[in-house]
C-alpha positions in Angstrom: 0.0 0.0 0.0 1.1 3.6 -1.1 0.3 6.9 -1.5 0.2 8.3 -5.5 0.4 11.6 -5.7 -0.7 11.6 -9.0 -4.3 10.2 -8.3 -4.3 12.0 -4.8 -5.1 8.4 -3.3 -3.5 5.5 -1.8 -3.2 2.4 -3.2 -3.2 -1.0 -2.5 -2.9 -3.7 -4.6 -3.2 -7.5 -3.8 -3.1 -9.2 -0.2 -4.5 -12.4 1.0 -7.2 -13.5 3.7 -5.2 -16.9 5.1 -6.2 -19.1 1.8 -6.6 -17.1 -1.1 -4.2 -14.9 -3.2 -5.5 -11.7 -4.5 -5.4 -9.5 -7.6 -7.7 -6.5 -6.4 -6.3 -2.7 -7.1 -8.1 -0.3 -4.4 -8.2 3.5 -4.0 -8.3 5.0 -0.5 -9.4 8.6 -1.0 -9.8 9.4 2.8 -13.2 8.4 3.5 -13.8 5.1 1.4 -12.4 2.2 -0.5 -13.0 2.1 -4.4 -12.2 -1.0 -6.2 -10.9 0.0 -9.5 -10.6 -2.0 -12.6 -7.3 -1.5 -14.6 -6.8 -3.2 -18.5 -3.9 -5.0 -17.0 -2.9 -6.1 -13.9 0.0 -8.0 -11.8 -0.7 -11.7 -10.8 -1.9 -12.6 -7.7 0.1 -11.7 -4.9 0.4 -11.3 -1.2 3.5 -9.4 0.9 4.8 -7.4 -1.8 6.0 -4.4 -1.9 4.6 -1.0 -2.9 6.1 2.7 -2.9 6.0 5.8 -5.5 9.6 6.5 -7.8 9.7 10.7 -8.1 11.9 10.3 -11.6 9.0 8.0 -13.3 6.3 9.5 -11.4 4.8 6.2 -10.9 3.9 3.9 -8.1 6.5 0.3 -8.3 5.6 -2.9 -6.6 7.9 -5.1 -6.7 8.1 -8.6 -5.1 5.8 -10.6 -3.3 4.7 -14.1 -3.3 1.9 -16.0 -5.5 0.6 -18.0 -3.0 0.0 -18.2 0.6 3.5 -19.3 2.5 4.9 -19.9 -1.5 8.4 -18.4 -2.8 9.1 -15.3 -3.6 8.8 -13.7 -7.0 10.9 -11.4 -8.6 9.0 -9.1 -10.6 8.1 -5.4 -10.7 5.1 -3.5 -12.5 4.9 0.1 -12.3 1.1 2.1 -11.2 0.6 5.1 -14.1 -2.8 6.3 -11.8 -4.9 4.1 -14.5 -2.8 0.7 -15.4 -0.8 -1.9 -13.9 2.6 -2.7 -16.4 5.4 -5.1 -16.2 8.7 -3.5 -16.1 10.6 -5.6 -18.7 14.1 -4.9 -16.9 13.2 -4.8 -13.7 13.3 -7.9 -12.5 15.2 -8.4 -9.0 18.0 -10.6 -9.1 17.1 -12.0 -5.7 13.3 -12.4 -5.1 12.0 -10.7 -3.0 9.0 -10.9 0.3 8.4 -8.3 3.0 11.9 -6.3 2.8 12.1 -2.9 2.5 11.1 0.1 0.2 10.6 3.3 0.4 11.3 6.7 -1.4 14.4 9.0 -0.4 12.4 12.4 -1.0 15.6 14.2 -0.3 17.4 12.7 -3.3 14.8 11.7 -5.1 15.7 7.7 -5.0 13.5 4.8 -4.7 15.9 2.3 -2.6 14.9 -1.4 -1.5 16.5 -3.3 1.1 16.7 -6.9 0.3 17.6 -9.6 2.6 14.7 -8.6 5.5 11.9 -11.1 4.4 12.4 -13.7 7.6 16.1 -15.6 7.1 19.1 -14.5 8.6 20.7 -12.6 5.6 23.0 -9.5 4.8 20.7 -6.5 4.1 21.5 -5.7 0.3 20.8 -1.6 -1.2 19.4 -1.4 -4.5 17.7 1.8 -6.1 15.0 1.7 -9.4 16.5 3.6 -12.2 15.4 3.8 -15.6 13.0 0.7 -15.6 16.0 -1.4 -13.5 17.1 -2.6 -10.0 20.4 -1.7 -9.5 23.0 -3.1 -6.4 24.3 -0.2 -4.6 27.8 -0.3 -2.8 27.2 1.7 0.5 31.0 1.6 2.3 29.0 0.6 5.6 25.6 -1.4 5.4 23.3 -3.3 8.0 24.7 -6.5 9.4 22.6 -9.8 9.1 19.2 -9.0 10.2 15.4 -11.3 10.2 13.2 -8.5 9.4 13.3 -4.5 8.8 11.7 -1.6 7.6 12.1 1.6 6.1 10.9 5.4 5.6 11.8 8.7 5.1 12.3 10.5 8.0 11.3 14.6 7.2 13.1 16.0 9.9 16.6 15.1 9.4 16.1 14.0 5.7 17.1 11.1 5.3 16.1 7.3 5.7 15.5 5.3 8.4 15.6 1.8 8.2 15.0 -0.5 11.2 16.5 -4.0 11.1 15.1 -6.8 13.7 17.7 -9.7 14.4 16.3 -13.0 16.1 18.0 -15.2 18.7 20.6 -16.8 17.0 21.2 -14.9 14.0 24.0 -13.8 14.7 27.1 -13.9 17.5 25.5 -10.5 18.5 22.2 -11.5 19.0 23.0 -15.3 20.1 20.7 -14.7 23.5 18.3 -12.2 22.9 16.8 -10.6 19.9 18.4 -7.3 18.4 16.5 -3.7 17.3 18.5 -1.9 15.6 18.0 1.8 13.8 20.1 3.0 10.2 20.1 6.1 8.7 20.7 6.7 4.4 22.4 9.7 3.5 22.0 9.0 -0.5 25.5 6.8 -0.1 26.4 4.6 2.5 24.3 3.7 5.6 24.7 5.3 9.5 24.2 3.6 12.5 21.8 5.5 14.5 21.2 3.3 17.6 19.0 0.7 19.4 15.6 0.4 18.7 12.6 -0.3 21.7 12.7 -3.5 23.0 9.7 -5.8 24.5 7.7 -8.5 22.6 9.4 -10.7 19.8 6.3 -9.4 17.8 8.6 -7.5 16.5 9.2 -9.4 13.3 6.0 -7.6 11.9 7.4 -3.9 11.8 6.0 -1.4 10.0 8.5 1.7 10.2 6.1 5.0 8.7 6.8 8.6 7.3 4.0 10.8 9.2 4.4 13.4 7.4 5.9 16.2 8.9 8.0 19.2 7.6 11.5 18.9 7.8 13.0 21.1 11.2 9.9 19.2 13.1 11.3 16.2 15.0 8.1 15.2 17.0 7.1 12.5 15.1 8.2 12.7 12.5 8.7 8.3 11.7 6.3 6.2 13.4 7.5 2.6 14.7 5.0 0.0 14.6 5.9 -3.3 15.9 3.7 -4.7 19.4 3.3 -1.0 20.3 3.6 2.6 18.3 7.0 4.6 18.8 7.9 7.5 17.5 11.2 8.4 16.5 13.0 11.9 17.7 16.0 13.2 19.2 15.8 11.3 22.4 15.4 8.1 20.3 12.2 6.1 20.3 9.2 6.8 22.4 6.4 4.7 23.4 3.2 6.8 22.6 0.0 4.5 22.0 -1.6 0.8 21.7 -1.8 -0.7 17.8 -5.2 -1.4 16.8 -6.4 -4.9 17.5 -9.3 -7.2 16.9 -12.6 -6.4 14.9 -12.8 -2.2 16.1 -10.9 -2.3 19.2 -7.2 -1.0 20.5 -5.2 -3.8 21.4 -4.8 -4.3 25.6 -3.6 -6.8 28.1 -6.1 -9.1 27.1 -6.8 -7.9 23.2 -3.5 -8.8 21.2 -2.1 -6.9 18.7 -2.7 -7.6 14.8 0.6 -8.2 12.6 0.9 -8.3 8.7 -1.3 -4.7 8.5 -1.0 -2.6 5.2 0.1 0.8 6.5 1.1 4.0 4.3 1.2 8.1 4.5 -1.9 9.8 3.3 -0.7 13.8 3.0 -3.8 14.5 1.4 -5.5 14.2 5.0 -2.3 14.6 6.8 -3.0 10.9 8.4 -1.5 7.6 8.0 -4.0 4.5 7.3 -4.0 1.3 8.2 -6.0 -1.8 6.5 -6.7 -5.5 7.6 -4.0 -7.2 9.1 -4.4 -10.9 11.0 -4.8 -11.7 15.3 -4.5 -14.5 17.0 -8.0 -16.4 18.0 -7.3 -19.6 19.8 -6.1 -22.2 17.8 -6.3 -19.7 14.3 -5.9 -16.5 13.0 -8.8 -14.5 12.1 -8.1 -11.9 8.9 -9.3 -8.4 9.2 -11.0 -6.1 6.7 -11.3 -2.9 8.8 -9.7 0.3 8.4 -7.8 2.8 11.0 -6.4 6.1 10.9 -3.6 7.6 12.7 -3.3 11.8 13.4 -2.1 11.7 16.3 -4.5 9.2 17.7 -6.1 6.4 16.5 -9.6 6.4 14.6 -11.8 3.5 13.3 -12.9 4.7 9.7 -14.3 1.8 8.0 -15.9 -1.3 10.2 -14.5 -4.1 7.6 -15.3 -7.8 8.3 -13.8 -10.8 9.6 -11.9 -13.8 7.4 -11.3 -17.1 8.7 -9.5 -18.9 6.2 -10.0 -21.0 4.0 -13.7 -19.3 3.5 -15.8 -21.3 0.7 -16.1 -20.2 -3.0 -19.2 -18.0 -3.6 -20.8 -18.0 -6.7 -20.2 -14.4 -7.7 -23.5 -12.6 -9.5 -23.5 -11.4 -12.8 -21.3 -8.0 -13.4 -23.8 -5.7 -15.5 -21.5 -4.4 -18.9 -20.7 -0.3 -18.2 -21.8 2.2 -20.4 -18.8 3.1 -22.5 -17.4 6.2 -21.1 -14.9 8.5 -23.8 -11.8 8.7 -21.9 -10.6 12.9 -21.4 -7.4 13.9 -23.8 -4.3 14.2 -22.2 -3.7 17.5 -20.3 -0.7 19.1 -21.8 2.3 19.0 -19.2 3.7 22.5 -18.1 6.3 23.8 -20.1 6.4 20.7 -22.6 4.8 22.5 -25.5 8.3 22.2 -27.4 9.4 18.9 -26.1 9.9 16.2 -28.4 9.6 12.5 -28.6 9.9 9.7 -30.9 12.5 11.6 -32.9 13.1 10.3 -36.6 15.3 12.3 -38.7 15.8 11.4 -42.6 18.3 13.8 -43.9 20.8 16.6 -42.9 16.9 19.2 -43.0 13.7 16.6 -42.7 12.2 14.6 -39.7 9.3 13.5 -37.7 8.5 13.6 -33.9 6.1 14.2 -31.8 5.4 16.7 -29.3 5.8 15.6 -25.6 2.4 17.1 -24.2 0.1 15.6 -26.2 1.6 13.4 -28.6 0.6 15.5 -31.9 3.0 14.8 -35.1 5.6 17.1 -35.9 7.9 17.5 -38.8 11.3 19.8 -39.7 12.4 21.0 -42.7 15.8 22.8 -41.4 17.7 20.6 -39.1 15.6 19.9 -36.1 15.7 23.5 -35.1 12.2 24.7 -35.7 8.8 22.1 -36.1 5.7 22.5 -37.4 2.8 20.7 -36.2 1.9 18.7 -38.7 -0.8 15.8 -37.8 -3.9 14.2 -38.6 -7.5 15.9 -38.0 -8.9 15.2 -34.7 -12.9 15.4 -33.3 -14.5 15.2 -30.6 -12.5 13.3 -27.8 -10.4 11.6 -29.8 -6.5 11.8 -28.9 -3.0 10.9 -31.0 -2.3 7.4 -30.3 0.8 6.3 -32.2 3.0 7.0 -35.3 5.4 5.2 -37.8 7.7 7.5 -40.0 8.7 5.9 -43.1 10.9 8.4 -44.9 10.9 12.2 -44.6 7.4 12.6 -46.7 5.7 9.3 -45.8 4.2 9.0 -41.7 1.7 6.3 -40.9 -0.7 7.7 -37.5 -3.3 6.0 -35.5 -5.7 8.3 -33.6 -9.3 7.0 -31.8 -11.3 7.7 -28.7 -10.5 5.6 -25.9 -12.9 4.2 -23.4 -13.7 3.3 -19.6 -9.9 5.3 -18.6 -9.0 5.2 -14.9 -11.5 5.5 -12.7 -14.5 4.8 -14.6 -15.2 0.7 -14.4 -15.3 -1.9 -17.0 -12.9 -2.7 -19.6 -11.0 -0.9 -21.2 -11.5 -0.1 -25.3 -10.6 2.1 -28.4 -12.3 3.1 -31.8 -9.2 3.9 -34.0 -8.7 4.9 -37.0 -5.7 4.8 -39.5 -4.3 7.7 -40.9 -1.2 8.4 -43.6 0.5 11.0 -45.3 2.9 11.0 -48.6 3.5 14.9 -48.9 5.0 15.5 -45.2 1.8 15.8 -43.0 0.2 18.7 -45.4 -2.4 16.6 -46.2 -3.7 13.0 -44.1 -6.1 10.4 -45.9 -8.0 8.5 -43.2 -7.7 5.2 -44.1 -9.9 2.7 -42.2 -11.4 2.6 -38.3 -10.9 -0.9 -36.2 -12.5 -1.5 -32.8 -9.9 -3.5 -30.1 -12.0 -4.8 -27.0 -9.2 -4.0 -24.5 -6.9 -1.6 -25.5 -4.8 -0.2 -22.5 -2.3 1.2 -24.7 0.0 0.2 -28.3 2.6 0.2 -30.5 2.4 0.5 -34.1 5.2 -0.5 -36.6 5.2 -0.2 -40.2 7.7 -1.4 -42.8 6.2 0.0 -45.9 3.2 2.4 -46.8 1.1 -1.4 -47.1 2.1 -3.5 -44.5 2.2 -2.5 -40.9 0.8 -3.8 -36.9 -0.1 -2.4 -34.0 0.7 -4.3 -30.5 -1.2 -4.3 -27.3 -0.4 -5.2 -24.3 -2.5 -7.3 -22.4 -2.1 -7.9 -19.1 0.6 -11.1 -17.2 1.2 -13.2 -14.7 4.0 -15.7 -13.1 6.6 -13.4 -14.9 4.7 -14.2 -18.2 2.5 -11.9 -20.3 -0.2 -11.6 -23.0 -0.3 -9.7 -26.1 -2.7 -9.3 -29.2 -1.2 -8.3 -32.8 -3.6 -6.1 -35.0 -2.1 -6.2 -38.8 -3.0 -4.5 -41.9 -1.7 -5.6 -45.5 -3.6 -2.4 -47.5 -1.6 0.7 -45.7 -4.6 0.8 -42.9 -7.7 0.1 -44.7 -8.4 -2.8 -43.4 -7.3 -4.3 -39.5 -7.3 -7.5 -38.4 -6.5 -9.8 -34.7 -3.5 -12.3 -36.3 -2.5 -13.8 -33.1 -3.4 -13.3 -29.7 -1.9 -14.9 -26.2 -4.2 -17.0 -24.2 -3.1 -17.7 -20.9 -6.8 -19.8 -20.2 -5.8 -22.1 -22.9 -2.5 -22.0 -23.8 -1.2 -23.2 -27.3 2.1 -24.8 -28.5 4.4 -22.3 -30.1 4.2 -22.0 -33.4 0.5 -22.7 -33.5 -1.4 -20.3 -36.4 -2.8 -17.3 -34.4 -1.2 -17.4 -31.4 1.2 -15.8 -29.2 3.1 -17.8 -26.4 2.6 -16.7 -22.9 6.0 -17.0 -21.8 8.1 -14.3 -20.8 7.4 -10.4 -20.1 7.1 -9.8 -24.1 7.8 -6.4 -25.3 6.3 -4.9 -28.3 6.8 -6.9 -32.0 9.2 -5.4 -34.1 9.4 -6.0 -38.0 12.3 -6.2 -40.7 10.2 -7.6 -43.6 6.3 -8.3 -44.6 6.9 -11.6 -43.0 9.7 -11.4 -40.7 9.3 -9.7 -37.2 10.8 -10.2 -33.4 9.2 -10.2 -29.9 11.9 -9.6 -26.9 11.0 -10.8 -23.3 11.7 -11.7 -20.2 11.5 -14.6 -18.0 12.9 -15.3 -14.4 13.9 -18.7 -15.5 16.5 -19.4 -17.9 17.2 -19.5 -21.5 16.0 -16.5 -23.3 12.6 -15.9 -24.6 12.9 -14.3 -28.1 9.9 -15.0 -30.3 10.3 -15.4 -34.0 7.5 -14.8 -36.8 8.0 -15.6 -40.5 4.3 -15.3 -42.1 3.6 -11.9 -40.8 2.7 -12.2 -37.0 0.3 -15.2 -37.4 2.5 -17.7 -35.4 5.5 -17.2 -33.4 8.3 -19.8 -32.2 11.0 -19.7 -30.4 14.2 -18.2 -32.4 17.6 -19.3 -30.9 20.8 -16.9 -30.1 24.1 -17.9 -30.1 25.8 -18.4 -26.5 22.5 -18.0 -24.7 21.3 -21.4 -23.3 21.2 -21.7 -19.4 21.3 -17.8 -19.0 19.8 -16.7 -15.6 16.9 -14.5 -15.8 17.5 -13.3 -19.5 16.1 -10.0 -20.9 16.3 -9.8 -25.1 15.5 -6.6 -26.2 15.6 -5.5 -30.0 17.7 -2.3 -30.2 17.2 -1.5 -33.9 16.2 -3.3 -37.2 17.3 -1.2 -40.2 17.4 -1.7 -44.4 14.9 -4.7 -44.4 17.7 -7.3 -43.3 19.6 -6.2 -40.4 18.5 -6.1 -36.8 20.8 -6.2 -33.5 19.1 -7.9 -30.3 20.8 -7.1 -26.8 20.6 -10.0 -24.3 21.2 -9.5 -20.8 21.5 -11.7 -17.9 22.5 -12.5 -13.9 25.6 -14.7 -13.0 24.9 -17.1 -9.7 27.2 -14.2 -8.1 23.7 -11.8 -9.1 26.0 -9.5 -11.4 24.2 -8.6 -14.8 26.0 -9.4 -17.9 25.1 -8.0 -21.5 25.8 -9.9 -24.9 25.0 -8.3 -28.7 23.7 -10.6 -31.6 23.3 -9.0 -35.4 21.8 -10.2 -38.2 22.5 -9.0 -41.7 19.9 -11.1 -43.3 16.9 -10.5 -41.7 16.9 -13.1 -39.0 18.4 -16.6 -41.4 22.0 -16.7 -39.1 23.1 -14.9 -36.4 26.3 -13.5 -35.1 27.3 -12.8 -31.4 29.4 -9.5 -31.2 31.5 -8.4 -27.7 29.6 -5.3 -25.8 32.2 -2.5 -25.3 33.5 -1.3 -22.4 33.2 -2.9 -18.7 29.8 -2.9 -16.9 28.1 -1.5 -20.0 24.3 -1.6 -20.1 22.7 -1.2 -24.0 20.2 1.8 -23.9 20.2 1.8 -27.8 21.6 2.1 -31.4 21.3 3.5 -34.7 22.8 1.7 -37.7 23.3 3.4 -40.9 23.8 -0.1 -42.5 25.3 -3.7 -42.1 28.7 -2.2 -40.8 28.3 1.2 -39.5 26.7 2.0 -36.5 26.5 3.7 -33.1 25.7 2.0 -29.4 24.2 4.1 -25.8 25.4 2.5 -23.0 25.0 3.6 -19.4 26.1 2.8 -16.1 25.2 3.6 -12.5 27.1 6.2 -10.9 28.1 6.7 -7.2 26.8 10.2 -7.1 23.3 10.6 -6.0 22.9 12.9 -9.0 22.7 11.8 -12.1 22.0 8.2 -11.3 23.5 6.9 -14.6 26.5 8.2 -17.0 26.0 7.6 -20.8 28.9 6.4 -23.3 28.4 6.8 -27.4 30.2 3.9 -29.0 30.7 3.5 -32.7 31.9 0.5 -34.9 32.9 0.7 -39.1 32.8 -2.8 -38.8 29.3 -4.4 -37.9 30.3 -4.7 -34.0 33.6 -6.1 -34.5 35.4 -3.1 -33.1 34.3 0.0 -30.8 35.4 3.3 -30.4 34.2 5.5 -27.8 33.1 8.5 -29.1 31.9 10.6 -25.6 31.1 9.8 -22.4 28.2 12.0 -20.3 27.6 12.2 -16.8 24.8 14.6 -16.2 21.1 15.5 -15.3 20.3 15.4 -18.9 20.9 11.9 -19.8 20.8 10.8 -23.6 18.0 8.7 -23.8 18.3 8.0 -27.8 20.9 8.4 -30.9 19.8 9.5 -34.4 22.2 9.4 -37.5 21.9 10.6 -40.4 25.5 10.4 -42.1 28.6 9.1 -40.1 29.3 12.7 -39.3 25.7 14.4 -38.7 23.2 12.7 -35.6 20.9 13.9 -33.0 20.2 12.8 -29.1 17.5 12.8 -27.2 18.0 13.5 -23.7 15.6 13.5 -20.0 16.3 14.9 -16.7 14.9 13.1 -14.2 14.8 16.1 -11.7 13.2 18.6 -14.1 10.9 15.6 -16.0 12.3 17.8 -19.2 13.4 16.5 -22.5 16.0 17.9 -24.5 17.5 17.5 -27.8 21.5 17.5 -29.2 23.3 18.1 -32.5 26.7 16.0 -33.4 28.8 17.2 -36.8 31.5 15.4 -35.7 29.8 11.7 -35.3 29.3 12.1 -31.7 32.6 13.5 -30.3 30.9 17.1 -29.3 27.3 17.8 -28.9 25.5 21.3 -28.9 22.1 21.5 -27.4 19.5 22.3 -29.3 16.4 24.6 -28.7 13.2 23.3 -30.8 10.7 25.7 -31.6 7.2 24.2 -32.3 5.1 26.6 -34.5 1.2 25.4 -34.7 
């Protein structure tokens, strides 16, 4: 459970009630739950994790366990305010149940502290960046600890974290179990102290950010364990009773409740608690009831009592929603020159499109000034994607969308099909196609005829489901060639179908017939799908040097000319250190080659090949500096990968996010700063030794 300050709600996802797993998302809005009904969602799970990331402005869970008492799963889905999504890199190298997360509001870091969910283990710092988990190296860190908790703490601004060790767990703690209190300052961890001592009940701490303004100590991080502490200059102070059974305080006689979902509300300035489990003779009984905390405690919502395992009810009919047009996008402040999806053609001409609302641009003079340049639209329809084919030719998809976030029922779209020959001057709609459940796409065309549009559909188990819209007639006509389904799963390669394994990216083509799926899987040997009869049946295509990979991610970093693609694969050792491969192709998919990754500890962001041999790679690696989390490197190779050259290396706010080449002297970058939530743009003349920003100006 978490606060998203996006929706102005909390949020909690998931649970269980002592039997059953759950795959509920709820809205706390101060007063009362509201179950909401996202187009995709997590699977089932219970004890994960849950906490908002200030760079993506979205809400990450991460963690958790399918089942009752099962393992631990490793995956992580991000919160947008309307839909769940799988991140496709974010996948923890060690799964994960009840540790720690919480956001660094100071420094603007999501960190997770691994290692807390029950064994005796040595705490482990990670921080989400760009869509990854990645290990930090603190100089001092925790010693081996059973359980822990963390929070920001407002008044001295940094992070507390509060690690329980049991009897036993260490020479330390060999009679007696051990509180003990850290504090984060963006690098390394601080001992602070002690924590309380009393009941072993401790294992189910729940360590809280109240809310206060920095300079206010009183309060400021709440301790919940068999009691509620507060945390100040003179340490931790006892100050009330935890809630306990069905609407009453715990006492001498009324025990505590444990395994309660607790977050910050700022809204109302309170924290709130849900559910949680106590102890009733020989079982435990599962709470439903809600509690806030201002400074005392108050019963908000009644709630109900589970005793597991409760029987299966038949559940009554759920009457079909009226569809509901979904509001356009508001424009986001000072992002009405900000560009995205930037394709340039020549030295003058290129496409993008324009941060705040998605609406198609196009240059005529170097990427210095744009004119708007899209597709009519009515009513409440919106821009929903684009595929630029050359510097005249743009393929566009625009439609109302129905049933958004946090009107119920399923979500839907109405699209139609758009395309230009003479640079955007003039659009001939082409065709309108309905798609049931359309939480969002990708479209990808690889001629003015043949193109597809991918939408994501929801996973589960570190798997997900996808359907594949294609057109052969330039978007006249639309059509559902393969679909996953998880209910009935079909052997790969099956006509229609899409196989459920692996967290699947969006499909990518080379040819009419020939396109790529990436994924990835928490198992091993990588997932990379294969198509050669135009997205009607997939199978699996093998890499060189890949079997028995840990966890592997394949990503498709560029296809280019109608033969050439070049697929990064990345992977964990036993050790948990993440390794990065290349394969190319040079003949749209018939043999591939495995080519080195430059430089040490390289990650592949992405490339841009002008043909078979040259071509340019963005790495990135995490720095030690709290700001910027990661430093780009520009590569290039004359030789298809052979060799690499560093061309520049970047360390700054305003990270390069994408390359663009037009000759081997002339490019563009992208860039994003996370602080600022600003995107930026960079000229190269001297194939990516120097860059000179670049100020767009959008006219229209």
């Amino acid at each position: 459970m978490a606060y998203d300050p996006g929706t102005g709600t909390v949020v909690m996802y998931g649970g269980d009630d002592g039997g059953t797993t759950l795959s509920d998302t709820w809205s706390w809005d101060g007063s009362v739950w509201l179950k909401l009904h996202p187009g995709s969602s997590p699977p089932p799970l219970t004890q994960a994790m849950l906490a908002y990331d200030p760079q993506s402005r979205r809400l990450v869970l991460s963690g958790g366990s399918s089942v009752v008492g099962g393992e631990p799963q490793s995956g992580t889905w991000t919160w947008d305010g309307a839909s769940w999504s799988a991140a496709p890199h974010g996948s923890l190298p060690v799964p994960a149940l009840e540790d720690a997360l919480a956001t660094d509001a100071a420094s603007g870091q999501l960190i997770l502290v691994t290692g807390l969910g029950g064994g005796c283990s040595d705490p482990v710092t990670w921080q989400w960046s760009v869509g990854a988990w990645v290990q930090l190296q603190p100089a001092t860190a925790p010693g081996p600890a059973n359980f822990g908790s963390l929070a920001y703490d407002p008044s001295s601004g940094r992070l507390i974290l509060y690690t329980v060790s049991e009897v036993g767990c260490s020479a330390a703690t060999a009679t007696a179990f051990t509180t003990l209190a850290w504090s984060w300052n963006g690098s390394t961890w601080e001992l602070l102290g002690t924590g309380p001592t009393g009941s072993a009940g401790a294992a189910s701490v729940k360590l809280l950010n109240t809310g206060r303004p920095v300079g206010s100590a009183k309060d400021g991080v709440l301790l919940m364990a068999w009691s509620v502490f507060s945390w100040g200059p003179e340490g931790w102070t006892q100050i009330a009773a935890l809630p306990g059974a069905l609407g009453e305080l715990a006492t001498g006689t009324i025990p505590w409740r444990t395994e309660e979902s607790v977050a910050y509300d700022p809204g109302d300035g309170a924290i709130v608690l849900f559910g949680g489990n106590y102890p009733a003779g020989d079982t435990e009984e599962y709470l439903g009831n809600t509690w806030t905390w201002d400074g005392k405690w108050q019963l908000a919502e009644i709630g109900a009592v589970a005793t597991p395992a409760p029987p299966t009810a038949t559940p009554a009919p759920t009457p079909t929603p009226t569809p509901f047009p979904c509001a356009s996008p508001a424009p986001q402040a000072g992002s009405e020159d900000q560009l995205e999806n930037l394709h340039m053609f020549s030295s003058s001409s290129g496409w993008a499109q324009r941060a705040s609302d998605g609406a198609i641009l196009r240059t005529v003079d170097g990427a210095a000034e744009w004119t708007v340049a899209s597709p009519p639209l009515a009513g409440d329809q919106q821009f929903v994607a684009a595929s630029f084919l050359d510097a005249s030719t743009a393929e566009a998809l625009t439609g109302t969308l129905y049933n958004c976030y946090p009107v119920p029922g399923p979500e839907s779209a109405e699209l139609i099909a758009w395309s230009t020959v003479d640079g955007g001057t003039t659009w001939t709609e082409e065709g309108t196609f309905q798609v049931s459940d359309f939480p969002g796409g990708t479209v990808d065309f690889v001629n003015s005829e043949d193109g597809w549009l991918s939408v994501y559909e929801g996973a589960a188990m570190g798997s997900s489901g996808m359907a594949l819209y294609q057109t052969v007639d330039g978007g006249v006509e639309w059509s559902e060639v393969a679909e996953t389904n998880p209910q009935s799963p079909q052997p790969a390669g099956s006509p229609g179908s899409i196989p459920f394994g692996g967290d699947k990216g969006s499909a990518t083509f080379v040819d009419p017939i020939t396109g790529w799926i990436g994924s990835s899987t928490d198992g091993t040997g990588p997932l990379f799908w294969v198509t050669q009869d135009g997205g009607s049946s997939w199978s699996a295509q093998p890499l060189p040097s890949t079997s028995g990979l840990l966890q592997p991610t394949t990503q498709v970093l560029q296809v280019w000319s109608g033969e050439g693609a070049l697929v990064a694969v990345g992977s964990f050792a036993p050790s948990g250190q993440s390794t990065t491969t290349l394969c190319i192709t040079t003949d749209a998919g018939r043999s591939w080659s495995q080519i080195a990754m430059p430089g040490t500890g390289q990650t592949p962001e992405t490339a841009d090949f002008l043909d078979d041999a040259d071509g340019w790679l963005l790495t990135f690696t995490t720095t030690t500096a709290k700001t910027p989390p990661l430093a780009t490197t520009l590569w290039v190779t004359p030789d298809g990968g052979a060799n690499w050259t560093q061309m520049s290396a970047r360390a700054s706010a305003d990270q390069i996010t994408g390359v663009q080449f037009v000759t081997s002297e002339l490019g563009w970058a992208t860039t994003f700063n996370s602080d600022t939530q600003a995107s930026g743009l960079l000229q190269t003349s001297d194939g990516g030794s120097t860059w000179t920003p670049v100020t767009p100006i959008v006219a229209g």
